[in-house]
C-alpha positions as CSV (number, residue, x, y, z in Angstrom):
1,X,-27.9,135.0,76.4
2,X,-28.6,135.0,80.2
3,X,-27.2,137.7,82.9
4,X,-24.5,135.5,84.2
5,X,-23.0,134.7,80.5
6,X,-23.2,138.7,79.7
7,X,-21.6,139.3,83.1
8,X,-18.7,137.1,82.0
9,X,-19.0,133.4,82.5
10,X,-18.0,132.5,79.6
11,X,-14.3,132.0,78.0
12,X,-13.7,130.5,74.5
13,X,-10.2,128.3,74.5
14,X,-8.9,128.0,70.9
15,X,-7.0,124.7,70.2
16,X,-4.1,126.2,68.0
17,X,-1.5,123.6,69.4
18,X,-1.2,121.0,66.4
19,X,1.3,120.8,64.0
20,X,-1.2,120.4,61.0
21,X,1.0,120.3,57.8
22,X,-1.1,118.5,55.0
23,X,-2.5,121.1,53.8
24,X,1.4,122.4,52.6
25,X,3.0,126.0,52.7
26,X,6.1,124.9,55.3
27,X,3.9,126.0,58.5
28,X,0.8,124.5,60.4
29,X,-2.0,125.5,59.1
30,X,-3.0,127.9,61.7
31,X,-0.3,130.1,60.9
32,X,-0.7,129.8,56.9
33,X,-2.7,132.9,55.7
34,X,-6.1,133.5,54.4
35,X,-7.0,136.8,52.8
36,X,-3.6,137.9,53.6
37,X,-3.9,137.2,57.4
38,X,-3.1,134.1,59.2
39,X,-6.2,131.1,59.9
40,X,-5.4,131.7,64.1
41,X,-5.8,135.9,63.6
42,X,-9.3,135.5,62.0
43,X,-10.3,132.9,64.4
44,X,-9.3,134.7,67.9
45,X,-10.8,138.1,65.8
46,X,-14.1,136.2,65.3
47,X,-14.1,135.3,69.0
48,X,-12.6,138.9,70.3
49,X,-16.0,140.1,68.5
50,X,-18.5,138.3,70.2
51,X,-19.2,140.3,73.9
52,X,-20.8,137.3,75.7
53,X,-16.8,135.9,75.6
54,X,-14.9,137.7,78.9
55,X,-11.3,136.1,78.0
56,X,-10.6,134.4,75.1
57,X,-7.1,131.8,75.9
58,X,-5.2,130.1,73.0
59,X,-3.3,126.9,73.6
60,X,-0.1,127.1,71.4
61,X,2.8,124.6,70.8
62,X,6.2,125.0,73.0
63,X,7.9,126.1,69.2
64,X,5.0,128.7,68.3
65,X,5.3,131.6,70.3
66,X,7.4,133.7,67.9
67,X,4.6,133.0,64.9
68,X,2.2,133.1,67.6
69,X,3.0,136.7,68.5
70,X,3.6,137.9,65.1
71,X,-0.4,136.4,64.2
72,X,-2.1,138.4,66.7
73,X,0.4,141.6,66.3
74,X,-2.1,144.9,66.4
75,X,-5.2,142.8,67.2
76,X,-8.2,144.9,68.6
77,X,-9.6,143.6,71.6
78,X,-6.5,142.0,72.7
79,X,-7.1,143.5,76.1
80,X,-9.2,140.3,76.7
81,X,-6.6,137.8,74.9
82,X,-5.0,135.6,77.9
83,X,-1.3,134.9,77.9
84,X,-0.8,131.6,75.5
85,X,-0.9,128.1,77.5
86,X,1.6,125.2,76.2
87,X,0.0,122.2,74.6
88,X,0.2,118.4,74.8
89,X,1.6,115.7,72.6
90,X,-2.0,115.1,72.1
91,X,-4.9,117.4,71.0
92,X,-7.0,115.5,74.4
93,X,-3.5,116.8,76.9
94,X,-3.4,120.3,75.0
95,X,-7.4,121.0,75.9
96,X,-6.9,119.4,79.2
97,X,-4.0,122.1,80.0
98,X,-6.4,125.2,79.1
99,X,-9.3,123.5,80.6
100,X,-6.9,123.6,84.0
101,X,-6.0,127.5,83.7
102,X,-9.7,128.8,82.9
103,X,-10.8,126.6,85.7
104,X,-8.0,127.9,88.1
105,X,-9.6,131.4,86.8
106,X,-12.8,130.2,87.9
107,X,-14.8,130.6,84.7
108,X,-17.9,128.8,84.8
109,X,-18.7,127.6,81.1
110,X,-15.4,127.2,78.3
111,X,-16.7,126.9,74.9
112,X,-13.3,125.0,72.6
113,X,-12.7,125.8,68.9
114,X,-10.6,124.7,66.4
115,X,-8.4,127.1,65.4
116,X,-8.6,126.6,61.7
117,X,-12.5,127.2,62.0
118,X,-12.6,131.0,61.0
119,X,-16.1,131.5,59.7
120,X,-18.7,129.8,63.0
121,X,-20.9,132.4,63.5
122,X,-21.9,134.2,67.0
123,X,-25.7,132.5,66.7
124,X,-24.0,129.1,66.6
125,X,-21.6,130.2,69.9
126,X,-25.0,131.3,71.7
127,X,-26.8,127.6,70.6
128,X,-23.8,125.9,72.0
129,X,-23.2,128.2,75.3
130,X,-27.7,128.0,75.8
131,X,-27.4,124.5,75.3
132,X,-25.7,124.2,78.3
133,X,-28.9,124.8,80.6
134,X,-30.1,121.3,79.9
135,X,-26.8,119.4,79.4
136,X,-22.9,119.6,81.0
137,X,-22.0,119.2,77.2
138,X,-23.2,120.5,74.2
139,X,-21.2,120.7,70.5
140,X,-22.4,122.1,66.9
141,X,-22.5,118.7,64.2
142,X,-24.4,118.4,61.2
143,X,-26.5,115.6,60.3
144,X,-24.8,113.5,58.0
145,X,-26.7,113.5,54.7
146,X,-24.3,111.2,52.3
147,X,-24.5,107.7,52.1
148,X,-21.8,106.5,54.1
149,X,-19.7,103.0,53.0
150,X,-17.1,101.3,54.4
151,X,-14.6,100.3,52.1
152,X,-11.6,98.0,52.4
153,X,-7.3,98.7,51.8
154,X,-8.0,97.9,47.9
155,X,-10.5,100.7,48.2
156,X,-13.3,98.2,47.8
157,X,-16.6,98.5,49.3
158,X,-17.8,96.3,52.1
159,X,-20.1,97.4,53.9
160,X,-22.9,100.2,53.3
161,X,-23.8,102.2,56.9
162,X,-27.0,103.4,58.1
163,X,-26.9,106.8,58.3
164,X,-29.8,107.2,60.4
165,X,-29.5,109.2,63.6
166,X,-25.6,110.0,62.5
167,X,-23.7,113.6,62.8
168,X,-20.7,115.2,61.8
169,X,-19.3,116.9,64.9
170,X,-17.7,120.3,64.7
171,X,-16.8,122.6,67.2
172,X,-17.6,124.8,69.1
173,X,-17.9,122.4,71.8
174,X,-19.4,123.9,75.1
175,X,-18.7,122.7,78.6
176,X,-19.9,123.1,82.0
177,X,-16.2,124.1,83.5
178,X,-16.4,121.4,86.7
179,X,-17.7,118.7,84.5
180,X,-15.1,119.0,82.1
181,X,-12.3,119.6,84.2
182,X,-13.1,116.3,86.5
183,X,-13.2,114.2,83.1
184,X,-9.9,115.3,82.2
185,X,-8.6,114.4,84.9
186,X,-10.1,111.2,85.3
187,X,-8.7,110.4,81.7
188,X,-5.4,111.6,82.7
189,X,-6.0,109.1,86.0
190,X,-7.1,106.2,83.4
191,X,-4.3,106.8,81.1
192,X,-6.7,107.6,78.4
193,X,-5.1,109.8,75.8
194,X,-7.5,108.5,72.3
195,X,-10.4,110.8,72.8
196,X,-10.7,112.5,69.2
197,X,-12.6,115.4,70.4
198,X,-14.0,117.1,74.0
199,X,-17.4,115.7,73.9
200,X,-16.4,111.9,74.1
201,X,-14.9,112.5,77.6
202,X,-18.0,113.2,78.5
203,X,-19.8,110.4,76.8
204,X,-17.3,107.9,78.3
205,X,-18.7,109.1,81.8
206,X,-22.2,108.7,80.5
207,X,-23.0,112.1,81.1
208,X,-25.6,114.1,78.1
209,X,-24.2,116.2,75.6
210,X,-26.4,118.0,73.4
211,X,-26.6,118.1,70.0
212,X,-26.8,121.6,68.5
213,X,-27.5,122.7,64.7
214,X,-23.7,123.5,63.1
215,X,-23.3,125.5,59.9
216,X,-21.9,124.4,56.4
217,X,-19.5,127.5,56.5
218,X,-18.3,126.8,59.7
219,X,-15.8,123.9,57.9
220,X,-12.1,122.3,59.1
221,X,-9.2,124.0,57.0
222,X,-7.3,121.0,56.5
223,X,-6.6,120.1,52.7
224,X,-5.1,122.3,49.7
225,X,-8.7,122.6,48.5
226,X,-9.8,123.9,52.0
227,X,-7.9,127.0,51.8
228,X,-9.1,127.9,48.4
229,X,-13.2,127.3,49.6
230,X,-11.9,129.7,52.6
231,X,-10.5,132.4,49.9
232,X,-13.9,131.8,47.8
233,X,-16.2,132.4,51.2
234,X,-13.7,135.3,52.7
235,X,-13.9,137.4,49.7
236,X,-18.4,137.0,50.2
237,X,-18.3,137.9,53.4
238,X,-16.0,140.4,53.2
239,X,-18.1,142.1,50.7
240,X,-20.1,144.2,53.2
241,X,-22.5,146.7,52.8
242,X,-23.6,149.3,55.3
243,X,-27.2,150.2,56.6
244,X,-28.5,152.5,59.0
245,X,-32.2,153.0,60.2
246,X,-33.8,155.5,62.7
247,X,-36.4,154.7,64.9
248,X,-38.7,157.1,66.5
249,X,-41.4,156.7,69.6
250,X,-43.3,158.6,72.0
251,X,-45.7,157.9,74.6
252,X,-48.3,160.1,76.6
253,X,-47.4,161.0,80.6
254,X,-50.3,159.4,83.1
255,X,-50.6,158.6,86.1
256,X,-47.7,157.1,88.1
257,X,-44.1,157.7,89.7
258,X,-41.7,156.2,87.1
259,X,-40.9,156.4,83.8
260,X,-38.4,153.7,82.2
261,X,-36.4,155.0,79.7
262,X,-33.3,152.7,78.4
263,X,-34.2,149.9,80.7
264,X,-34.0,151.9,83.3
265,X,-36.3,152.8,86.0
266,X,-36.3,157.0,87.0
267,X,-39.1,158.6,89.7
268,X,-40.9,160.9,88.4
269,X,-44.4,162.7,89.2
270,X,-46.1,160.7,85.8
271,X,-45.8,157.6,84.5
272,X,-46.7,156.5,80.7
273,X,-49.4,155.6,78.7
274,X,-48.1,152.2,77.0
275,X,-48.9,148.2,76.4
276,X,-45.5,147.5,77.4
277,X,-43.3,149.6,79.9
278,X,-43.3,152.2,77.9
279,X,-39.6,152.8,77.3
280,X,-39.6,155.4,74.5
281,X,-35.4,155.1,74.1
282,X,-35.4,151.1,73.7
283,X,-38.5,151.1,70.9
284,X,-36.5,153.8,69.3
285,X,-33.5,151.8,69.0
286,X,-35.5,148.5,68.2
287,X,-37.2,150.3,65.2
288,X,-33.9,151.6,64.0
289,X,-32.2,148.3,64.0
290,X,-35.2,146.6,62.3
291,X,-35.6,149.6,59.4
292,X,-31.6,149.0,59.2
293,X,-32.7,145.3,58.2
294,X,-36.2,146.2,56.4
295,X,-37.4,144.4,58.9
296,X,-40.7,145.9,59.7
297,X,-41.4,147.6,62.9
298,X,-41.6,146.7,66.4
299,X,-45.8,146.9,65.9
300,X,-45.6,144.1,63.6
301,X,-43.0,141.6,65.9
302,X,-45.0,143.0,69.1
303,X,-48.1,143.9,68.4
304,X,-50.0,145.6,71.2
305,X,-53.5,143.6,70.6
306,X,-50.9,140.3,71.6
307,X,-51.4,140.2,75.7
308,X,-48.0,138.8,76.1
309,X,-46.5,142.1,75.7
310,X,-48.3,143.7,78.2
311,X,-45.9,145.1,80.9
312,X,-42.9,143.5,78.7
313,X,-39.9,145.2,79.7
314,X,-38.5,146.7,76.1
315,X,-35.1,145.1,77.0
316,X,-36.5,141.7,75.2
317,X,-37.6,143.8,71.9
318,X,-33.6,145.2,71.7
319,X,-32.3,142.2,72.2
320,X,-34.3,140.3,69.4
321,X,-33.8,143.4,67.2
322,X,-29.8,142.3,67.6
323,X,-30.3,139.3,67.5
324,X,-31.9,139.5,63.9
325,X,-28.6,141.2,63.1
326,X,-26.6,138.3,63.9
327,X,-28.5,136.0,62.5
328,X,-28.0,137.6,58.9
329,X,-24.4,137.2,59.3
330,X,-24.2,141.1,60.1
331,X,-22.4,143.1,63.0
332,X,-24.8,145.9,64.9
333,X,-21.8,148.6,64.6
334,X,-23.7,151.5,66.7
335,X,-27.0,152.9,68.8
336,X,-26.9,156.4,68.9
337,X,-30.5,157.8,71.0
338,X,-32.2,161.1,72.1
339,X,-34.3,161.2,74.2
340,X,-36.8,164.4,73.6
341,X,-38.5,165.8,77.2
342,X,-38.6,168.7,79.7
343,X,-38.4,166.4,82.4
344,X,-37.2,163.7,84.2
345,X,-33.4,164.2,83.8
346,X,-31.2,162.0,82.1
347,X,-27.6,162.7,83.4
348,X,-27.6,160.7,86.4
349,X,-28.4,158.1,84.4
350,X,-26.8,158.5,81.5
351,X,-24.0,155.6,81.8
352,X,-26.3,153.0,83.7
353,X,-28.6,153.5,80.6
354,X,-25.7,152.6,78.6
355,X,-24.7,150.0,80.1
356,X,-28.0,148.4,80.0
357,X,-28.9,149.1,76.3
358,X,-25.3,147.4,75.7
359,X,-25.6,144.5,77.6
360,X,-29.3,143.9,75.7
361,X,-28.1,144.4,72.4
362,X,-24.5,142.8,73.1
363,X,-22.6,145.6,72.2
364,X,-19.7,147.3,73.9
365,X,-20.3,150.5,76.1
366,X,-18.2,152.4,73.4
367,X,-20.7,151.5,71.2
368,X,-23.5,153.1,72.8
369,X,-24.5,156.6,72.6
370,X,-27.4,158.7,75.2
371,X,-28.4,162.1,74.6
372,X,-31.3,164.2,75.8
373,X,-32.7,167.6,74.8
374,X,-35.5,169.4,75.4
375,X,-37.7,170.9,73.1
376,X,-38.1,174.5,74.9
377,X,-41.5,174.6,75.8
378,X,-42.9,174.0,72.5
379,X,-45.4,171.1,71.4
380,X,-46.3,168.4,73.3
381,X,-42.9,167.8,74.9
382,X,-42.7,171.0,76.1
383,X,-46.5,171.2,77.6
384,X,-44.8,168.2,79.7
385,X,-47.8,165.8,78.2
386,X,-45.1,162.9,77.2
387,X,-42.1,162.2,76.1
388,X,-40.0,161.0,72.8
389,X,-37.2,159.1,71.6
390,X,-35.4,159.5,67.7
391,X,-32.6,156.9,67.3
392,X,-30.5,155.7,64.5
393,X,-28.9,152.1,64.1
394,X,-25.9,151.2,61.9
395,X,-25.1,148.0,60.9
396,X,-23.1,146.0,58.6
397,X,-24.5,143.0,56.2
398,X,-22.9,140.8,53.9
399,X,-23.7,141.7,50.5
400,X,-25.6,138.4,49.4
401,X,-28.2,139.0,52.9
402,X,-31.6,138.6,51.8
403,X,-33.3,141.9,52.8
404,X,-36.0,141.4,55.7
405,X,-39.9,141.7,55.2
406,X,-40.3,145.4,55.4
407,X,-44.3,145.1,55.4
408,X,-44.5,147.8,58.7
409,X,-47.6,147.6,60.3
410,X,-50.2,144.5,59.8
C-alpha cells in the first residue's frame, strides 16, 4: 500500500440499505445473524480491522437505525465508524448518497462493499485499492468457469453462451473519488437509475475499470443455503491458532554518521557494516514474523549475494513479512523489539520508530512495542563494536493454513 493510502486516503462505504428478505428470518439479511452476530457487525468488523481504511461510512435504510445501532453496539474501532447516511429507493441512489458525503469529506479513493459479504479478505481490499494506479475503477470478479445457457419461461434451453472472456463481479469495487462522484451525478442528470452495480457507471462513460482476482469465500449471503455455507466457513476461520516467532540481528559499527534503526535515521559517530541499511530492529522483527509463519528467514527472501538489496531500506522486508501474514488469512497481533547497544539513544526516537514500524507492517501504534537496553559494558555491545536487535512476533492463523517453507538459509 502506498504513503498516501496509509496516511488515510482511503474510506470503505458499506451498502447496508436494501431490504433483502429472501433469504427469510422476518429482517433483511444484513441484520439476520451469523455465528450469533449480525451479517452488517462482521462486515464493518472486517473493515474496522484493516488500517489502510481511515473512516469506514455505512449507508442504512430511513427504518434501520434502531437495528442499525443495536448491530454495531460495543464494536472496537468504532472511533473510525461515520454517523450512518440514508439510502435510496435504489441500490445506484443509496451509493450515490455516501459517494456525496465521503467526497464532501474529501477522501480521495472509496472502496464499496456489500454488506452481506463478511469473509473478503484485506489482500483482496489492497488489489482493488492498488488497482486504482492504472484505472479510475477497479472491482474483485471471478472468471466464470460454468457453462452458461440461456433458457426460456418453460425452463427450456435456447441458447448456450460463450463463456470466454466472462466474469462474475463482486465487490469490493474501488473508485477514484472525483470519477465516481461526477458519474453519479451525471446518472442522476440522465435519469439513469438501472445500473446493477458501481462499475457500470463507469463503463457507460467509457472510462477503464480493472479487473481484479476475487475470492470464492468472499460470496453474496442471499439464499437460505447461503447462511448455512456462512455458518460452515465461520466456524473454519474461527478456529484460530496462535504463533509467535523471535527474530534476532546484529551488525558491526564502521565507518559513518548514522545508524537506522526502525526505519529511522539517528547521527551517530559509526555507521554499520550491512548489504542493506543495516537496520538491526526491522530484520529482527521480519525474522520474527516469518519464524511465526515457518517461513524461513530474511537471508533466504533477501539474500545478500542478490544486488537488489543493496542499500534497501528494511522498511520493504517488514512489510512483505506482513504481508505474508495476510495472505494466509492471519492477523499480525503484535511487534514487541529491543534494541541491545551502549549507544546511540533511543528515547527521542522511540514513538517516531513506532510509528514507522506500524505504518510498514500495517498495524496500529498500540500494537507496536520499542525498548532498548544496554548490555553494561560486556561483549561486543558493550566494547561499542555494533549493535543488536531480539524481537518477537505474534500472530494468529486459521487452523487449516498450510505452514510456510521453513528451509532457513539456502
Amino acid at each position: 500500500m502506498n504513503e498516501s493510502s496509509a496516511q488515510g486516503a482511503n474510506a470503505a462505504l458499506v451498502v447496508a440499505a436494501g431490504r433483502g428478505v429472501r433469504a427469510g428470518g422476518g429482517l433483511p439479511k444484513q441484520y439476520r445473524t451469523v455465528g450469533g452476530q449480525p451479517i452488517l457487525r462482521r462486515t464493518i468488523e472486517n473493515l474496522l480491522n484493516m488500517p489502510f481504511f481511515a473512516r469506514v461510512l455505512c449507508v442504512i435504510h430511513p427504518d434501520d437505525a434502531a437495528l442499525y445501532a443495536m448491530a454495531i453496539d460495543g464494536l472496537s474501532g468504532a472511533e473510525r465508524l461515520l454517523p450512518p447516511v440514508t439510502g435510496g429507493a435504489s441500490r445506484q441512489a443509496s451509493v450515490k448518497a455516501g459517494v456525496e458525503e465521503l467526497a464532501r469529506l474529501e477522501f480521495k479513493r472509496i472502496v464499496v462493499h456489500d454488506a452481506v459479504r463478511p469473509f473478503a479478505t484485506a489482500t483482496l481490499f489492497e488489489r482493488v485499492i492498488e488497482a486504482l494506479a492504472g484505472a479510475p475503477g477497479a472491482i474483485a470478479a471471478l472468471p466464470v468457469n460454468d457453462t452458461l445457457k440461456r433458457g426460456s419461461t418453460g425452463h427450456m434451453i435456447t441458447d448456450t453462451i460463450d463463456r470466454a472472456g466472462l466474469f462474475a463481479a463482486q465487490t469490493p469495487q474501488a473508485f477514484r473519488t472525483d470519477a465516481m462522484l461526477a458519474a453519479h451525478r451525471l446518472a442522476a442528470t440522465a435519469q439513469r437509475e438501472d445500473f446493477t452495480d458501481d462499475a457500470s457507471l463507469l463503463e457507460w462513460q467509457d472510462q477503464p475499470v480493472a479487473l481484479v482476482d476475487g475470492e470464492v469465500d468472499n460470496f453474496k449471503i442471499t439464499a437460505p443455503a447461503d447462511f448455512a455455507r456462512a455458518e460452515r466457513l465461520l466456524s473454519a476461520h474461527e478456529r484460530q491458532i496462535i504463533r509467535t516467532g523471535l527474530g534476532y540481528d546484529v551488525h558491526a559499527f564502521t565507518d559513518g554518521d548514522h545508524v537506522t534503526i526502525g526505519g529511522i535515521k539517528i547521527s551517530h559517530n559509526r555507521g554499520v557494516l550491512a548489504h542493506s541499511d543495516g537496520d538491526v530492529v526491522l530484520h529482527a522483527l521480519t525474522d520474527a514474523i516469518l519464524g511465526a509463519l515457518c517461513d524461513g528467514d530474511i537471508g533466504r527472501h533477501f539474500p545478500p549475494s542478490d544486488e537488489r538489496w543493496r542499500n534497501a531500506p528494511s522498511d520493504q522486508f517488514l512489510a512483505f513479512a506482513a504481508a505474508r501474514v495476510r495472505e494466509k488469512g492471519g492477523l499480525l497481533i503484535n511487534l514487541d523489539a529491543t534494541l541491545i547497544a551502549e549507544a546511540p539513544r533511543v528515547g527521542p526516537h522511540r514513538e517516531a520508530i513506532r510509528r514507522k514500524i506500524a505504518e510498514a507492517a500495517m498495524l496500529p501504534v498500540n500494537a507496536v512495542s520499542i525498548k532498548a537496553t544496554t548490555s553494561e559494558q560486556l561483549g561486543f555491545v558493550g566494547r561499542r563494536e555494533g549493535l543488536a536487535a531480539m524481537a518477537l512476533a505474534t500472530i494468529s492463523l486459521p487452523a487449516s493454513a498450510p505452514n510456510g517453507n521453513d528451509a532457513g538459509d539456502e
